[in-house]
N, C-alpha and C positions, 0 to 999 in steps of 0.2 A: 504494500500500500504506500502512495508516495503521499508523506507529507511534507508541509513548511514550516516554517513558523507561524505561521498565523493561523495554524489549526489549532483548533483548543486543548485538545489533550497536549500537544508539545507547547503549547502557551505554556499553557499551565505550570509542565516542569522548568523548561528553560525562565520562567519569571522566579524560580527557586531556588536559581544557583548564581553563581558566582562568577561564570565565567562567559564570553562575550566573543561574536566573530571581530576579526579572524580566527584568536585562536580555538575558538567553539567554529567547529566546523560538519557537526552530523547532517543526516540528510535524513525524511523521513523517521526521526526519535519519534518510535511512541513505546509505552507500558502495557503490555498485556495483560500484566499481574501487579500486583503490588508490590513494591522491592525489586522490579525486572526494566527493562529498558535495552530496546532492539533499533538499531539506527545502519546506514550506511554511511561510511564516509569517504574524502577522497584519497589519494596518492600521493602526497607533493611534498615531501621532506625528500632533500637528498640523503642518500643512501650511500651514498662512498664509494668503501672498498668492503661491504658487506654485499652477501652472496643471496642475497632473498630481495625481491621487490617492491617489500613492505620493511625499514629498518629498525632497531631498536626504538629510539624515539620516538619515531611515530607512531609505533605503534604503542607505546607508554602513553602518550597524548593524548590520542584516540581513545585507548579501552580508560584512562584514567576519568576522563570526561564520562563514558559513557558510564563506567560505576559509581558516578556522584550523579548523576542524572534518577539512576535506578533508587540509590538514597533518600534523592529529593521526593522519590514517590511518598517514602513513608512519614515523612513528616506533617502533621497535624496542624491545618492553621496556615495561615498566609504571613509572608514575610520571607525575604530569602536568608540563605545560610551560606557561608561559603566554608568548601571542605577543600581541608589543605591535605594533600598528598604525603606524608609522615615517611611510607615505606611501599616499597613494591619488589612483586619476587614474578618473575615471566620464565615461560619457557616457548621455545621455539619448534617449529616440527624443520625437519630436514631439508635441505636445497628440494628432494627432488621429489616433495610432494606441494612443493610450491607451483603457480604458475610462471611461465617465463616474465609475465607483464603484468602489471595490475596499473589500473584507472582508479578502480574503486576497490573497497572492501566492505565487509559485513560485521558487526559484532554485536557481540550480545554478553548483559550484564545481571547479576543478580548480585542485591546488599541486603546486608542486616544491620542494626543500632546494637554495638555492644554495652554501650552506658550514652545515655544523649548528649554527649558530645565527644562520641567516638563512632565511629563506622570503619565496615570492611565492605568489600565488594571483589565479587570473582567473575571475572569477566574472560571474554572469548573471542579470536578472529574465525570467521565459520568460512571454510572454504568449500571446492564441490563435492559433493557428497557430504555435507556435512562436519567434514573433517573438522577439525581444528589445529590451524596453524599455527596459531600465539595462544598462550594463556597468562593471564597477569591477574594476582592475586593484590590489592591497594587497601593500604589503611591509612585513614582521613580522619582526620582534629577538626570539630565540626561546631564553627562557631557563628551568631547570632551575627546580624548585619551590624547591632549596636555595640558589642562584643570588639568586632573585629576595625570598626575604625574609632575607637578606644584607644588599640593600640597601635592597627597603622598607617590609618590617612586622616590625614588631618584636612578640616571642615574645608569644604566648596573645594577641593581638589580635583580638578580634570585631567584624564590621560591625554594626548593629542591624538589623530588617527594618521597613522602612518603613510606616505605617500604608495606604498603597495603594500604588497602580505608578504611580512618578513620573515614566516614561517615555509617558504618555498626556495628560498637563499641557505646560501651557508653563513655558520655566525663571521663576522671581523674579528677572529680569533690575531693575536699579533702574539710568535714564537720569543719567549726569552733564555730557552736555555734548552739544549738537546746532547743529551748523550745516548752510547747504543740501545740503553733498553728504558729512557723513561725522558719523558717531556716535561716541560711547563711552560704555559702558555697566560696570556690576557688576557680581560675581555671587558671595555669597558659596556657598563648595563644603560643603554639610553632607554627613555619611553620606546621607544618605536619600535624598541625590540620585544616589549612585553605589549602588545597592541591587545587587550581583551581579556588582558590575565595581570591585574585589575583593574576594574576601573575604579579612579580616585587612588588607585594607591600602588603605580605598576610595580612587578615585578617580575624577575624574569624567573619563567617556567619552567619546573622540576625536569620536562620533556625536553625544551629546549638544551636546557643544562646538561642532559644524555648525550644530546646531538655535539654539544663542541667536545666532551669526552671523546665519543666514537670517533671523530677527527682527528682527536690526537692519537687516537689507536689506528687510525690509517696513517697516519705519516709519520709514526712508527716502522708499521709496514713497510713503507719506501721506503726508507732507511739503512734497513737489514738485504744485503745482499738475495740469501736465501728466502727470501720474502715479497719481493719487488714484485714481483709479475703473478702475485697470488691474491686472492681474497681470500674471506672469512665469513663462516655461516655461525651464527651465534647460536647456542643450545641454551644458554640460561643467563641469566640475568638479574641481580638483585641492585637494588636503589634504596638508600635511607637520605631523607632530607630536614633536618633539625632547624634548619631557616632556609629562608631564597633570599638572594639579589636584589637590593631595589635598585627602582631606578637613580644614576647620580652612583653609583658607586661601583668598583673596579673590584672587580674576579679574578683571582687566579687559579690556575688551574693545573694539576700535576697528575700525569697518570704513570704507568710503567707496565709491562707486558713480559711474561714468561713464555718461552717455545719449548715443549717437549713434543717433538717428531715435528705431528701434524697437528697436536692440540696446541691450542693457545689460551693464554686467560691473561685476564686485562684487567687491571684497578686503576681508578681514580681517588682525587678527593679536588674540591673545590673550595676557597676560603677566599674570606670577605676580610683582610684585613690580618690577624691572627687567628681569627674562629675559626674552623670548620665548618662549612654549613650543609655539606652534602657528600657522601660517598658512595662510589658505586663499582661492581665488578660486574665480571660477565667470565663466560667458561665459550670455546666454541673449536672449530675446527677448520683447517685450512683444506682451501678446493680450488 
């Protein structure tokens, strides 16, 4: 069934969360059930030197959206909530039950309320037959709209909208230091990079923040001789994020990668200053 936004059931939810096109991007969200939320979305994070059509990130982005969408079903009462992404654990099915291409994809989401101002959601990318090619498991800190710009936008605050959708670009990552097996990188965080993730109070997204990792884990890749002319299929994936980025402040970013044969596994961590704000690994295999 194709909906928009201006259908009522997806009014409905999307007037219940937090997050805003561009980087709300589903097509046709509706709820079948209570706690469930079934949408299509599109293709358009670049993908690197990953071996699947559909990459890390965006597909963190996508099902993260779509499990706070399934949330939003069960909450009682008008007024939005925004659910910050805490932690996420994905897994990937193989290069070669993937398609060669994808335009679009499918997923589908089911949440529960562990204490009311916490949520999980296990959500799905559903390929032909059914299959499932991603699965990402997200826990969400789930707080009041009065709640949350308390503590972080401050009154009458406007995001600007960005001269295009800067979630189809690669970030302006700028290298400051490379050795064989680990990077670090910048990134300074403008509005325009967090275009819909928030409004009144950008920041850049957890999904996004995947994306300039997996960069450094490809140009890693070019780096290493035995490496150069390969890709990578990712098998698993876990993300914890203790803050994000606002906008106005400079990211740094350090990962490093281990080769045993043909496996590889890859860590980050990202930091605002001395903090920590976000780490993330990944497990996969070279093709």
């Amino acid at each position: 069934m194709n909906r928009s936004l201006s259908d009522p059931q997806t009014h409905d939810l999307t007037s219940r969360i937090c997050v805003s096109p561009p980087y709300f991007a589903l097509d046709g969200l509706h709820s079948p059930a209570p706690g469930t939320a079934v949408a299509r979305f599109p293709v358009e994070m670049p993908t690197g030197r990953q071996a699947v059509p559909l990459g890390v990130a965006e597909t963190g982005r996508h099902l993260a959206i779509l499990g706070l969408c399934a949330a939003a079903g069960l909450v009682d009462g008008l007024g939005r909530r925004y659910y910050l992404a805490r932690e996420a654990w994905a897994t990937f099915a193989p290069p070669c039950e993937w398609p060669a291409k994808m335009r679009e994809a499918e997923g589908e989401a089911r949440a529960e309320f562990l204490t009311p101002r916490r949520a999980v959601a296990d959500t799905h990318v559903v390929g032909t037959g059914r299959i499932d090619l991603a699965t990402m498991r997200v826990r969400y800190d789930v707080l009041t709209e009065r709640v949350f710009r308390r503590f972080f936008s401050p009154p009458g605050h406007r995001t600007p909208s960005p001269p295009h959708n800067p979630y189809r670009s690669p970030l302006p990552l700028r290298t400051v230091f490379c050795a064989p097996d680990s990077m670090t990188a910048e990134l300074d965080v403008v509005p325009e990079l967090c275009a819909g993730h928030f409004e009144g109070a950008p920041m850049l997204p957890v999904a996004f923040a995947a994306q300039a990792l997996t960069a450094l884990w490809d140009l890693l890749l070019d780096d290493l001789p035995e490496t150069r002319e390969r890709r990578w299929a990712p098998r698993s994936v876990s993300l914890s994020a203790d803050d994000m980025a606002r906008a106005g402040e400079r990211a740094t970013l350090t990962v490093s990668m281990d080769l045993d044969g043909e496996e590889v596994r890859c860590v980050g961590e990202i930091k605002v200053g001395e903090k920590v704000i976000s780490r993330a690994a990944a497990e996969g295999v070279l093709v």
